[in-house]
N, C-alpha and C positions, 0 to 999 in steps of 0.2 A: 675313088667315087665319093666315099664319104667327106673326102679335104674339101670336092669341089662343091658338095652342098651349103658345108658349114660356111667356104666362099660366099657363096648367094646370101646364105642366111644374114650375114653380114652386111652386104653391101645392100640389101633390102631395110636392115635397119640402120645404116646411115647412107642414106641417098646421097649423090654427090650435090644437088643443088638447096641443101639444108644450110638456113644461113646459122653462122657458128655464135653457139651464144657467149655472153662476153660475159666476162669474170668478176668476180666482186670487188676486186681495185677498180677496173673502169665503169662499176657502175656507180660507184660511189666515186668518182669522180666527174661523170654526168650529172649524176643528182648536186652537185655542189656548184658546176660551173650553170646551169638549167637554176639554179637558185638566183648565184649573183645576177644571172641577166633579169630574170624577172623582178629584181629588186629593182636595178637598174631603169626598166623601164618603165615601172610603179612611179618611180623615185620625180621623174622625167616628166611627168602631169602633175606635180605637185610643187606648193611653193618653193622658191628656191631653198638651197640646203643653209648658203650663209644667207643670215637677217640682215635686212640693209642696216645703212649705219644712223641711228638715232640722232646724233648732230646734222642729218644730212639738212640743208636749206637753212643752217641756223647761222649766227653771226659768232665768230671767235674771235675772243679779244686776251691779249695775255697781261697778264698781274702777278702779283707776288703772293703768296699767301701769307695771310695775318696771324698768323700763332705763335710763329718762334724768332729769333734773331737769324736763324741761316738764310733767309730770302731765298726760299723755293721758286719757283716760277708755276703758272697754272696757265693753263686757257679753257676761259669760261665762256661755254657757248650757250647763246640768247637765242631766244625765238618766241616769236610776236610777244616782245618785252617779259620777259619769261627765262630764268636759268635754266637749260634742260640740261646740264651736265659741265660739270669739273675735274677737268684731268691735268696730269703734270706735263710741263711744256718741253718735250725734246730737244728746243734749240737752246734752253736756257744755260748760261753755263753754268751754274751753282748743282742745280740737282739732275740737270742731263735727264728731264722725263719723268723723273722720282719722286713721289712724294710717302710720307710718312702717312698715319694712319689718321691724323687730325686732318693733315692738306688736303687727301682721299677722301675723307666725310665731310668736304669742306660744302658741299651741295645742301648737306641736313639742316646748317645753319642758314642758309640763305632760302628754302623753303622752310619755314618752319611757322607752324602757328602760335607759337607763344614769342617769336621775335616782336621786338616794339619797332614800331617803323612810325611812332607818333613822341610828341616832347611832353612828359609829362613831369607837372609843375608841384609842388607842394609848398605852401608859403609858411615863414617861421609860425611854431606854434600850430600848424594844422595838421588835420589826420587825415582829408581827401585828398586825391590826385586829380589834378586838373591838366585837361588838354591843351597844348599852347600850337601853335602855329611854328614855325621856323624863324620868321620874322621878329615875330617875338621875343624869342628863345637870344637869337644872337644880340638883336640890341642889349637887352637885359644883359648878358655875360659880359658884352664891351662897360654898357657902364656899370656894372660893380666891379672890374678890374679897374680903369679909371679910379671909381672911387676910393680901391682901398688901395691904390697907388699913391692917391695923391695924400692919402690921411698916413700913410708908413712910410712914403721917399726920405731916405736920406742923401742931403750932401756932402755931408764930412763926419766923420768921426775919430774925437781924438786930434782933431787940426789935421788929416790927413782927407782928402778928397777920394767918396765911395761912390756916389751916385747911385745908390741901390734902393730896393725893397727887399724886405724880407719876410714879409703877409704873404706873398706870394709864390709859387713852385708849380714846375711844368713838368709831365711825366709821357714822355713820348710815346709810340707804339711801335710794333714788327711790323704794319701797313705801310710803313712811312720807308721811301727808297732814300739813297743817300742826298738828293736834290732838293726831296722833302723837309728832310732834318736838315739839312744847312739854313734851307730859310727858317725855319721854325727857331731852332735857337737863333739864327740873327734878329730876327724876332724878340725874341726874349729876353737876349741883351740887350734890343734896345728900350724894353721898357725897365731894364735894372735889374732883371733876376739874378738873381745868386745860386737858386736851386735850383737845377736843370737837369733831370735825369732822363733815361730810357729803360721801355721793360723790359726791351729785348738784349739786354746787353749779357755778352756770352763770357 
């Protein structure tokens, strides 16, 4: 008589339609999967997660960069006449995409407010700088090379035929691709130099 109470008493305190409560591993695995969805769907009304790409609608043009002798490759992209960004060129075959940490801040120099982007002039004996024009600028350079061409030409020396100057010396740059420099010194030979160097040479 008394089994069959304690029975009862039992089954009165757990009824058979009590739903069974869940354990602390699956609550906390509720709370975690009830998180990611709600991030999820937060996530999902809000700007996208990647930023679009800053070149997008610009123009890409690829070049060498100007620093060193290795000829990097870059592609610098323009927009409404404007650099908005330089990076190193994938297809190049010298650096394969690479560049160093001067080609990578190659943008600083080409935005920058202390760049001259104007010719300026100082005449022997003066202490102002004056603005020239480009026009200007190159006549002037043609004729005093001219000039001091034609005041130091030599044609012989010693009974042996030189054809040279020696007033004058060309110093080339890492801008310059090998198409460049070939004209440049053919160039320069043919006005008689003797001095012909590069800055970039490795």
């Amino acid at each position: 008589m008394n089994n069959q109470n304690e029975d009862q008493r039992d089954d009165n305190d757990n009824p058979a339609d009590e739903a069974p409560q869940p354990t602390r591993r699956q609550f906390l695995k509720g709370l975690t999967t009830g998180a990611v969805a709600i991030g999820a769907l937060s996530e999902s009304g809000c700007a996208p997660a990647i930023p679009p790409l800053k070149t997008r609608g610009a123009t890409n043009t690829t070049t060498v960069c100007p620093f060193c002798g290795v000829g990097c490759g870059q592609v610098v992209s323009t927009k409404n006449g404007k650099v908005i960004n330089i990076e190193g060129d994938p297809g190049h075959p010298i650096s394969e995409g690479t560049l160093c940490s001067k080609g990578a801040s190659g943008i600083q120099v080409v935005n920058n407010s202390r760049r001259l982007q104007k010719v300026l002039y100082r005449g022997p004996n003066g202490k102002a700088w004056e603005e020239k024009n480009w026009d200007w600028a190159l006549e002037r350079i043609a004729a005093r090379v001219k000039e001091t061409r034609d005041k130091t030409f030599q044609t012989s020396v010693d009974g042996r035929i030189v054809n040279r100057t020696e007033a004058i010396a060309c110093l080339g740059g890492s801008a310059l691709d090998n198409e460049e420099a070939y004209l440049l010194v053919k160039l320069m030979r043919a006005l008689g130099l003797v001095y012909i160097e590069h800055q970039a040479r490795l």
